[in-house]
Structure formats: structure tokens, C-alpha cells
Residue, then its C-alpha position, 0 to 999 in steps of 0.5 A: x245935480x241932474x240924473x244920468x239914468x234913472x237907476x244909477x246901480x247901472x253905472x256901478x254894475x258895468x263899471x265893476x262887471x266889464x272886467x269879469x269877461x276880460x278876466x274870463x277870456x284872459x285865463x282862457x285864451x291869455x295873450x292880449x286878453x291879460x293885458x286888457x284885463x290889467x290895464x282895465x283895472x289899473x290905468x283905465x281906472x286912473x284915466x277915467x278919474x281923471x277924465x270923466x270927473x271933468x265931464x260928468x256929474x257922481x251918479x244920482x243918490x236917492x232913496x232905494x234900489x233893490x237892483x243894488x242887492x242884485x249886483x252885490x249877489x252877481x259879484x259875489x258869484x263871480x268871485x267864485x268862478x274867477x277864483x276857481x278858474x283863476x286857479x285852473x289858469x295859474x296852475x297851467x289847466x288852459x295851456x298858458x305859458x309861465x308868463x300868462x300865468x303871472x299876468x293872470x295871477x297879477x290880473x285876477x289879484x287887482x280884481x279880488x282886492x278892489x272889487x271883491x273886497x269892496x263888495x264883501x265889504x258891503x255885504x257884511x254891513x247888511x242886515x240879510x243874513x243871507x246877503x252877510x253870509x255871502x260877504x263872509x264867505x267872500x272874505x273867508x275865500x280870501x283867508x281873511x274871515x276875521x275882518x267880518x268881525x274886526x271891522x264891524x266890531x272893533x274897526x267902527x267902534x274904535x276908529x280913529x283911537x289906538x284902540x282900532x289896529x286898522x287906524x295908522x298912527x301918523x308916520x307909520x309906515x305901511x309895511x309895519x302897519x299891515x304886520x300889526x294891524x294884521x294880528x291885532x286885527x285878528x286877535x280884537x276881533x276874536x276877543x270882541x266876538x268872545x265877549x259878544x258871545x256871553x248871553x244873559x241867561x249864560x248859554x254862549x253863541x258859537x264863536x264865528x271864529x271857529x267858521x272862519x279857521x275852519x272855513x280857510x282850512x277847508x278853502x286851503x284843502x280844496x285848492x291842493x286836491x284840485x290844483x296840486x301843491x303849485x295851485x296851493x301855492x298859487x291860493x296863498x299868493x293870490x289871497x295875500x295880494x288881495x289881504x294887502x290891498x284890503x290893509x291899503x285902503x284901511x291904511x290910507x283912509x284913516x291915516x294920521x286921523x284921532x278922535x279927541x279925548x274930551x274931559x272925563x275921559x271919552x273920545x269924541x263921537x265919529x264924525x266926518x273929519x275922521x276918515x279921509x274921502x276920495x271924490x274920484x268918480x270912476x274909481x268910486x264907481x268900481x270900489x262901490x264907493x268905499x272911498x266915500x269913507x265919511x258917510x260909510x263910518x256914519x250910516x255903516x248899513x247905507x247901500x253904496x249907491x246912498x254913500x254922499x261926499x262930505x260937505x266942503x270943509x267938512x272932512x279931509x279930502x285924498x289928493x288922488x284916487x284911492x288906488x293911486x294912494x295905495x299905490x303911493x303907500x307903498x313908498x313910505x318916505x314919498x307917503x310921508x312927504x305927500x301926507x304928513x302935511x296934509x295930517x298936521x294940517x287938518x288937525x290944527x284947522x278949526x272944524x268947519x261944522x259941528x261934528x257928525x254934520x250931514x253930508x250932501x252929494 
């Protein structure tokens, strides 16, 4: 597969940094600006999968781009900005009218469920402390503090078991998927770094729980001294708009998928077939290629930009973009009939390659 560029982080900084001035002006100046920065987000991205997938090759994977630390830094920092100013927009501090502030809530809402959380994704995956720190704080920003541990910790240890709440049995509907693997989320998670925390010479570790709860109170406190009880208000929405597009895309890319107990007891070992991929090219570009689930679940510290597709045959396939399922998701009785047959179908299909087989662009 021919290159592009030569550094393909290019392609998934302007794809993910384009709507950052789009939202900037959109809080500033509404209007038009809110309308751009929505459709950007929502059906450019789907218009670009499915018109540059025609035309151009996924962008180039090779060995290390040191550039790729310096987007996920970038797009960290302007979570925070766009947070306050998003905030200041909602609550009427740059003279928007009712309507521009719901079309700022909506726009910023999409930003920070699938760029600021795919990108705090993949900062809490990264063996920095400094670049983990971020990461979690991203999340924390979000309410949402407790993934940090739940998904490293439990999330990629169990998947595909019914030990992992973020796995969706097949036929569970979406609504009763995000109540549970809401609390149970938070409850495995805090129960793991509890037992992470024993050292052997019996002194325990704090708890990053304790930054997590304390953390979002502190968050929850600033919002209502700078932005008043509607700005508090405001927070929450925003945050549970961003928390559900996160259990979106761990409720469509596990799906319906079980690892297989094998005699004795134990599962089998993690491999391709149990995360459901998306090859979309533009969408994978601005979620960091977090649809690229597979090779994330079998190299958890790859950098975004090394994330390959599976071999052919190898692992399930969505039959569209990640967003487009979420969205889809939201329709339980047409997810079922869209996905059920797809899950029944690559459970009775004989696994083309031996488990945890290596994947290719």
C-alpha cells in the first residue's frame, strides 16, 4: 500500500483539529458556525467514509511517530478550552440566543464523545505518566474518571466474558446496557484497583478512586462558582451526552461476542474475532482509529497510528462506520435485526486463523 505523506499523524491531526475553530467560532459568533461545526461532526464524517474509501488507500502504519504524542497533548488541551468556553456559550456569556446555545451544547457534546474520548482513550493506555495523567483527567472532566481503571483494568482483562460489564450480551438492548455497565463499571473497576492496591510488604497505594470522586466534585464545584446553577446544569448534560457515546462504542464493538471456555475451566485467549472492526477511513481518522478494535485488544500500548485492520476472515467486520452504529444502537428493535444475524453468524463460522493471528493494514 503506497504512502500518502510521509507522516500519516497528519491526516489524523487535521481530521480531528478542523472542528476546534469550527467550535471556537460557533460559541463566539453561533449562526452558521454551529451548523458547520454539527454537520462536520456528524455528516461530513459519514460522507467522507463513504467517499474517500473509494479513492484513497487507510493512511500508512509504520514503526514510530513522535508527532502522534504531540496531537494527543493538542487535543487534550483543547478539550479544556472548548469545555470552559463551551460552557460560557450555554450559559449565554457570548450573547447567544436559546437556540444557539442548544446548537452549541449539541456541537461541542459530539466533539467531546468521539474525539476527546477517543483520544483519552488513548492516553491511558500510554506507559508516560505524564501523557496517562492527561488521559485521566480528560476522563475525569467528563464525570467519567472510573473508566481509567475499568477499562484497562477489567474491561481488557475480561472482554468478551460475563465478567466484563462493558461486553453486551447478544439481544441486550442498549438503554439496559448503559444502566449496568454504568455501575458495574464503576463498582469492578474500584474493586480491582482495591486489590491492585495490596503490596507485598503490606503498605497499600491510594486508591485512584479517591482522585476520580474528588476530582469530578471539585469539576462539578467550578462549573457552579463560574457559570451559575444553569451552567452546573449545562456540565452534567454535556458530560452525559459525552458518557453515553463512550458506552455507544463499547456497546457496538463488543456486541454479542464470548470467548469459549475450554476444558478445565478457562476462556480462551482474546484474540481478533472478538471485537468487532470498522474499516471506515475518515471516521477512523478522527476517533484515532479506535474502530480498529482487534489489534487495540491485542497490542493495548500500540499508538493509533500502528492500529491495523484484521486479515480478511479473521475477526467480525460492522457493516458501517462506528458512529453510523451508534446511532443505529439507539434503535434496539432495528440493531437486533441489523446485528443479530451477523452474531449468530460468526459464532457457528469456523475461525479462519488460529487465534490472536497477526493483523495486516
Amino acid at each position: 500500500m503506497k504512502k500518502l505523506i510521509a507522516n500519516p499523524v497528519t491526516y489524523f491531526a487535521l481530521a480531528t483539529m478542523v472542528p476546534v475553530p469550527l467550535l471556537l467560532f460557533a460559541a463566539l459568533f453561533g449562526g452558521g458556525w454551529i451548523l458547520l461545526a454539527i454537520l462536520y461532526l456528524a455528516l461530513f464524517s459519514f460522507v467522507m467514509d463513504e467517499w474517500t474509501s473509494l479513492v484513497l488507500p487507510a493512511a500508512t502504519e509504520d514503526a514510530d511517530f513522535p508527532t502522534a504524542d504531540h496531537l494527543n497533548i493538542a487535543l487534550g488541551a483543547a478539550h479544556v478550552v472548548l469545555l470552559l468556553l463551551g460552557l460560557f456559550a450555554i450559559t449565554g456569556g457570548t450573547g447567544l440566543g436559546w437556540t444557539g446555545q442548544i446548537g452549541v451544547l449539541v456541537a461541542y457534546g459530539l466533539f467531546f464523545g468521539q474525539i476527546s474520548n477517543s483520544n483519552a482513550h488513548e492516553l491511558i493506555h500510554k506507559s508516560d505518566k505524564r501523557l496517562f495523567q492527561l488521559g485521566m483527567w480528560v476522563y475525569i472532566s467528563l464525570l467519567f474518571g472510573h473508566h481509567t481503571s475499568a477499562h484497562r483494568h477489567v474491561h481488557h482483562r475480561y472482554v468478551a466474558t460475563s465478567d466484563d460489564p462493558a461486553t453486551a450480551d447478544l439481544d441486550e438492548g442498549f438503554y439496559d446496557y448503559a444502566q449496568r455497565a454504568w455501575l458495574d463499571g464503576y463498582l469492578s473497576g474500584y474493586e480491582m484497583e482495591e486489590v491492585l492496591g495490596q503490596k507485598l510488604d503490606g503498605k497499600r497505594r491510594l486508591n485512584p478512586y479517591i482522585i476520580y470522586v474528588s476530582g469530578a466534585a471539585g469539576c462539578l464545584l467550578l462549573a457552579l462558582v463560574l457559570f451559575g446553577p444553569w451552567g452546573l446544569v449545562a456540565y452534567l448534560v454535556l458530560a452525559a451526552y459525552a458518557q453515553t457515546q463512550l458506552l455507544l462504542s463499547d456497546y457496538v464493538q463488543h456486541y454479542g461476542l464470548q470467548r469459549r471456555r475450554l476444558p478445565g475451566g478457562k476462556v480462551e485467549a482474546v484474540g481478533p474475532e472478538h471485537s468487532w472492526n470498522a474499516p471506515h477511513w475518515f471516521t477512523g481518522l478522527m476517533m484515532l482509529n479506535a474502530p480498529r478494535h482487534s489489534d487495540h485488544h491485542a497490542h493495548p500500548r500500540k499508538s493509533f497510528v500502528e492500529l491495523r485492520l484484521p486479515v480478511a476472515n479473521s475477526a467480525p467486520t460492522l457493516p458501517w462506520s462506528l458512529p453510523a452504529m451508534c446511532v443505529l444502537a439507539l434503535y434496539p428493535q432495528k440493531w437486533r435485526e441489523v446485528m443479530n444475524p451477523r452474531v449468530k453468524a460468526w459464532r457457528n463460522a469456523p475461525l479462519k486463523m488460529p487465534q490472536g493471528g497477526v493483523v495486516a493494514a
